[in-house]
Every structure is written in structure tokens, then in C-alpha cells.
C-alpha positions in Angstrom: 78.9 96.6 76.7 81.1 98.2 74.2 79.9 101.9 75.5 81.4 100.6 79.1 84.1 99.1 78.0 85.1 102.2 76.2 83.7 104.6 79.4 86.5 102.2 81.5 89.5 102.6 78.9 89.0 106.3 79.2 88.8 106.4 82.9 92.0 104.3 83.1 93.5 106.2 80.5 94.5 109.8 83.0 95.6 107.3 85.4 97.9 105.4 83.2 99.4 108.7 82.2 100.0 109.5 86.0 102.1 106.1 86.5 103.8 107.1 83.5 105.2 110.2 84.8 105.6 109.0 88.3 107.3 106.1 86.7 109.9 108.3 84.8 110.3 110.4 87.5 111.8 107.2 89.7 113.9 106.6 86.7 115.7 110.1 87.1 116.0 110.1 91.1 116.3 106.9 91.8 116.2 106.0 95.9 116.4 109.8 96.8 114.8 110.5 100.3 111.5 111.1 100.5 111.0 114.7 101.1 107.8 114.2 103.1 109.1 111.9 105.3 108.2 108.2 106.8 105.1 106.9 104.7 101.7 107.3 106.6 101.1 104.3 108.5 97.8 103.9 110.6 98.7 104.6 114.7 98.8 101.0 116.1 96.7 100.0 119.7 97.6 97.5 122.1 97.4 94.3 120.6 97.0 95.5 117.0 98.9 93.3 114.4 101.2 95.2 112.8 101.8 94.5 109.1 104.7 95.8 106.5 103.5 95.6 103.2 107.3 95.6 100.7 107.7 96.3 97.1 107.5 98.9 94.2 105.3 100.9 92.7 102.8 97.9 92.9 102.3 97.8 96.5 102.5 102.3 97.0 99.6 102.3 94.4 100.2 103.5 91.1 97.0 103.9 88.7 94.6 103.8 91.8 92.3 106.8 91.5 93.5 107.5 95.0 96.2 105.6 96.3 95.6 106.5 99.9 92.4 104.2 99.5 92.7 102.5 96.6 96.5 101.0 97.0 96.1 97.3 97.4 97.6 97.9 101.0 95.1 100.5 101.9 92.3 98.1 100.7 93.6 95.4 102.9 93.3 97.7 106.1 89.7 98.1 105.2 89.4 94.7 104.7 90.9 93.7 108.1 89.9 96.2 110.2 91.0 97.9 113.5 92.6 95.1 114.5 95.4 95.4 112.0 97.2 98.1 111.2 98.8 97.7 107.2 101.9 100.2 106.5 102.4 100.5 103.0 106.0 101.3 102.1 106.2 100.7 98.1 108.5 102.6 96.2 108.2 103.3 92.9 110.7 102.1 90.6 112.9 100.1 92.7 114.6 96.9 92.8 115.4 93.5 94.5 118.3 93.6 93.5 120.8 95.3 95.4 122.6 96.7 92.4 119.3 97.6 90.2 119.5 100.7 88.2 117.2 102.7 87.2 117.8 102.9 83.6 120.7 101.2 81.3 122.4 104.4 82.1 122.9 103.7 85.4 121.1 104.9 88.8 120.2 103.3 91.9 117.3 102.1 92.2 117.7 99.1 94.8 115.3 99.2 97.4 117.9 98.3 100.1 118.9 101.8 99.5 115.8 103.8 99.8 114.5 105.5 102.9 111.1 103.2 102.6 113.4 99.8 103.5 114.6 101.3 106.6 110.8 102.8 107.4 109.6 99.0 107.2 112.6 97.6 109.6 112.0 99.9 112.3 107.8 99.6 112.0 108.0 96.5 114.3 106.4 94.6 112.0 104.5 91.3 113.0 104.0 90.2 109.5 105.8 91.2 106.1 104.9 91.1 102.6 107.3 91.5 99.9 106.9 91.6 96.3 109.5 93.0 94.3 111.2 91.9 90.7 108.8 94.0 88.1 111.6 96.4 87.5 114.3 93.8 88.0 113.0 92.3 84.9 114.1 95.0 83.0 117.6 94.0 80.5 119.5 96.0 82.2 119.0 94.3 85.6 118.1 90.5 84.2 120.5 90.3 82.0 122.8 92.6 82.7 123.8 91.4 86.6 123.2 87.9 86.4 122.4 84.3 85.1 119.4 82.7 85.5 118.1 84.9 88.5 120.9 83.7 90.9 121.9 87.5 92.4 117.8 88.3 92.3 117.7 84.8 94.3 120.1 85.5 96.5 119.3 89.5 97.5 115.7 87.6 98.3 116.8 85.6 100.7 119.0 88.1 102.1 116.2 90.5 102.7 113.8 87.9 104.0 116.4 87.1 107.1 117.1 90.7 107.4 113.6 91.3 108.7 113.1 87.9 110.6 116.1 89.0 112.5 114.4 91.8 113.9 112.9 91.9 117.3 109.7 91.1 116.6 110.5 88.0 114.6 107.4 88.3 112.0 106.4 85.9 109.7 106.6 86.7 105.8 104.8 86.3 102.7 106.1 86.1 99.6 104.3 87.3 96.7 104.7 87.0 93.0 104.4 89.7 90.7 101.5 90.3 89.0 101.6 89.2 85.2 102.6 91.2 82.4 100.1 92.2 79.1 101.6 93.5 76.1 103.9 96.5 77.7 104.0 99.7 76.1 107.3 100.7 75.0 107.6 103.3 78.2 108.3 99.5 80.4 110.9 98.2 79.1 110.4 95.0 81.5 111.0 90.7 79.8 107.6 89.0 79.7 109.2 85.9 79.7 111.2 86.9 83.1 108.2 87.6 84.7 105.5 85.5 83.6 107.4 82.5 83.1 110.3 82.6 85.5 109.2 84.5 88.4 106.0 82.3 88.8 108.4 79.3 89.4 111.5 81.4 91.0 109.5 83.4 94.0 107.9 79.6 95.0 111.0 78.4 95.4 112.0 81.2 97.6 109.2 80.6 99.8 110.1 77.2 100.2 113.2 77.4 101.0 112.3 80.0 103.5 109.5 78.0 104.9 107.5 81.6 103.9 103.8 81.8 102.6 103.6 82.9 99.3 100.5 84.3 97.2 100.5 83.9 93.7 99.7 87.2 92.6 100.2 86.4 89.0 98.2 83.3 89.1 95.3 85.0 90.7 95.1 88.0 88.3 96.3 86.0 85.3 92.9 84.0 85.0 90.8 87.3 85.0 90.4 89.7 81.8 93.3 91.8 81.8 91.9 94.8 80.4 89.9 95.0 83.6 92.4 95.0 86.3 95.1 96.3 84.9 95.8 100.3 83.9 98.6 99.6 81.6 99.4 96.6 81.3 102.3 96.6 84.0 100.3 98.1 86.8 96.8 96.8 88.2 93.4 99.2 88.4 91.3 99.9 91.3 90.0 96.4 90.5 93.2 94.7 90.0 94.2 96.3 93.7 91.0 95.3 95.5 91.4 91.6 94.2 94.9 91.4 95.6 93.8 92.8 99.0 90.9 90.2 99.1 93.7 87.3 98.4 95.9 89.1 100.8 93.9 90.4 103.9 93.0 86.1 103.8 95.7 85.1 103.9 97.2 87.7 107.0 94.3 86.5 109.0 95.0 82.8 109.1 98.7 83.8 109.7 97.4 86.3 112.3 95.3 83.9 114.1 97.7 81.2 114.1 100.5 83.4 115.7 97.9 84.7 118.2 97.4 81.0 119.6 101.1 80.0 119.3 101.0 77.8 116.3 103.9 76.4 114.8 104.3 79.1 111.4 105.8 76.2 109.2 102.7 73.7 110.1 100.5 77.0 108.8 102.5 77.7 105.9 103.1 74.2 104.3 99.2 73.0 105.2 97.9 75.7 103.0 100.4 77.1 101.1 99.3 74.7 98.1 95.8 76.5 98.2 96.6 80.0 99.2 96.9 81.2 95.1 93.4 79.4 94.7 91.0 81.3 97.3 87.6 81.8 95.4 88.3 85.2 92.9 85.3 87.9 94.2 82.5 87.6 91.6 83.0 91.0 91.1 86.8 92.2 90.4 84.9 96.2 90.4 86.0 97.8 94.0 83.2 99.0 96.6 83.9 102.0 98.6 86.8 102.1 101.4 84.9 99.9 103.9 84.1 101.9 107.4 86.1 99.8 110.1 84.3 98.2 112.9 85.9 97.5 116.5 85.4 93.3 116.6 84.1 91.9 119.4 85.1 89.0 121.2 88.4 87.1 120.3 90.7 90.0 118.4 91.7 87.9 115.8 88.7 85.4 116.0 86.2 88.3 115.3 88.7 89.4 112.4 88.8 85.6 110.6 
């Protein structure tokens, strides 16, 4: 047990100095354009579900072996199949916050102002996912902008009309960052900010949004740390695959009940207790990318 444990540590260990670098690297540039363009996002059929997955380096995939099937979004495609098609537009480093900085230094590092945010807007997304505030727990940003989370609040709400205003009036999910274990000194983020306050904080967003939430934290919190997480900010190939399990559930019942017309706030507050509490996999280690399979019958029927 001790050989594998030590056999995982050292696996983790190349991937934790990749996030490092790419970390530092957002630090510098900030929300600079991406120079290869619009993220890849799968070509979407008639009838597809599309779905916008929002946030930082969490949700583009940092310490997966290969982000382009190991990101939590990219799991959740596999997971959901062709009838879905997941665009994931994390960017690392950035912020909720509309005034985030990179480093006390300065810098912007806002999401609202990187290329990724207007990507997302003009995907036509049929259902969103957000999940940013890692990096606004840094001093700088926490306590440096604002009491008690108000602005954070605030920019939250902001961005959760901004896309329900959008043609294609989707339906968003909330999620809360994932819990933080013992930094190193390279993340200068408050544990207390976000395993105490954001917990509490991104609930109440949701509700008064009449939004789903999935509690991210509370569903890697209660499994060993040193297992799905790379670093102790970022989650491992495990740590991903469990949040696309949690996830891809949850976008299916929200999938199905928009397919058959059904009122979103009966959907959100009928389960929205239980949606943090879906059964954890008995295994948090992540199987090969699934191969998708065209469902038959009912689209969404076959997918649930």
C-alpha cells in the first residue's frame, strides 16, 4: 500500500509542477488573448444539448495527465454522450471578480475580461456551469476589494443574468469550489475563504437565483485528499472524473426536464437539497475516455 501510494505521489508530482508553471504564467499575462484561438468545443447536431462549462484553471484541466480527456469537462462529454456537446472554456488564473488581479502587484485577471467569457456567450449555450472564486480567495482580491464577499456576491449574480439573458435562455448551475489541503506556498489562496465561506456563500447564490448548485467541495471533501488532488489546490485525474460523475447527473435531469417543458425552479428546488449527495463512485481512480454511443429512442431519455 505504501509502494502505491508512493508510485501515485510521484506520478502526481510532474503534473503538479506543470500547474505550477502554467499557474505562474497566468500570473504574468493575465487575460491576454488566447493565441490559438476559441477553445475546442465538440461540433454540435440537431438537437444536441449544448453545455458551457465556466471557471479557472479547475474547469480547463490543470494536473490532468491530458487535459483534452482528462479535464472534468472532457470527462462529462464521455459521460454524456453524443447527445451533448460540453465546451470547456476555463481559464487559468482568473477571477469572479471583475477587478481580480493577478498578483498584489496588480494585473487583470477577471474573467469578464478574457477572450474565453465572450467564447461561452456566443456558444449558445443550453446549460452553464460556473465555478469561479479559487483565485479570488487570494488577499489581494478577499481582502483587498471587499468585506465579507459582497463585490464577489455581487459580480456572481451579475454574470449569472448576463448569460440567462442570452437567446437561448439556459439554465445554470452553480458550483462550489473544490476544498483546499494544506497549500504550498506557490497558492497564496485563504482556507478559511474557501472552505468555510464559499460553501455557505455560492448556496446562497443559487438561491437567490433559483440556480442548481453542486457542492463541489462537499463531494470531494469527504474523500482522501491525497487522492484526488495534485497539489492541494487542483484535483487529479480522479478528483476530475468524480466531479464529472456528480456533474454529467446532474445536466441530465436538467436536460430531460427542459426537453419536456418542465418548470426549471420545480427541478431545481425538488432536488437541489440532494444534488451534493449523489452516491461517490466506489472507485474515485478514472477509466479510459469512454467511446460514445449514438442513444436510441428518446434523446435525452436514452442519455438519463
Amino acid at each position: 500500500a505504501m509502494s502505491a501510494r508512493r508510485n501515485h505521489e510521484k506520478r502526481l508530482g510532474s503534473a503538479a509542477a506543470v500547474a505550477v508553471a502554467a499557474g505562474f504564467a497566468a500570473l504574468l499575462h493575465g487575460c491576454t488573448p488566447t493565441p490559438t484561438g476559441p477553445p475546442t468545443v465538440p461540433p454540435s447536431a440537431t438537437g444536441q444539448i449544448r453545455v458551457a462549462t465556466v471557471g479557472d484553471s479547475i474547469t480547463y484541466g490543470t494536473c490532468a495527465e491530458d487535459r483534452d480527456v482528462g479535464s472534468w469537462p472532457a470527462r462529462m462529454q464521455a459521460l454524456l454522450g453524443t447527445n451533448f456537446s460540453v465546451g470547456n472554456f476555463g481559464k487559468i488564473g482568473t477571477t469572479m471578480l471583475k477587478t481580480g488581479m493577478c498578483n498584489a502587484n496588480g494585473g487583470d485577471c477577471s474573467y469578464w475580461a478574457c477572450d474565453q467569457f465572450t467564447y461561452a456567450l456566443n456558444s449558445a449555450p443550453d446549460i452553464v456551469t460556473i465555478m469561479l472564486g479559487t483565485n479570488d480567495a487570494a488577499p489581494y482580491n478577499w481582502e483587498g476589494q471587499q468585506a465579507k464577499g459582497d463585490s464577489y456576491e455581487a459580480d456572481y449574480n451579475e454574470m449569472i443574468k448576463t448569460f440567462r439573458d442570452l437567446p437561448t435562455k439556459p439554465d445554470i448551475i452553480v458550483m462550489v469550489p473544490p476544498p483546499l489541503h494544506k497549500p504550498p506556498s506557490q497558492f497564496p489562496f485563504s482556507r478559511k475563504v474557501i472552505n468555510d465561506i464559499y460553501p455557505v456563500l455560492v448556496h446562497k447564490i443559487a438561491k437567490q437565483n433559483d440556480a442548481i448548485v453542486i457542492d463541489t467541495h462537499s463531494s470531494l471533501d469527504g474523500l482522501d485528499h491525497e487522492d484526488v488532488f495534485c497539489d492541494g489546490a487542483h484535483p487529479s485525474d480522479a478528483g476530475y472524473y468524480h466531479i464529472a460523475r456528480v456533474a454529467a447527473q446532474v445536466v441530465k435531469r436538467l436536460a430531460l426536464a427542459r426537453s419536456k417543458g418542465a418548470a426549471g425552479s420545480k427541478l431545481r428546488w425538488s432536488t437541489s437539497h440532494a444534488i451534493h449527495n449523489f452516491t461517490v463512485p466506489e472507485t474515485t481512480t478514472p477509466p479510459p475516455p469512454a467511446k460514445k454511443k449514438q442513444a436510441s429512442g428518446h434523446p435525452l431519455e436514452a442519455a438519463a
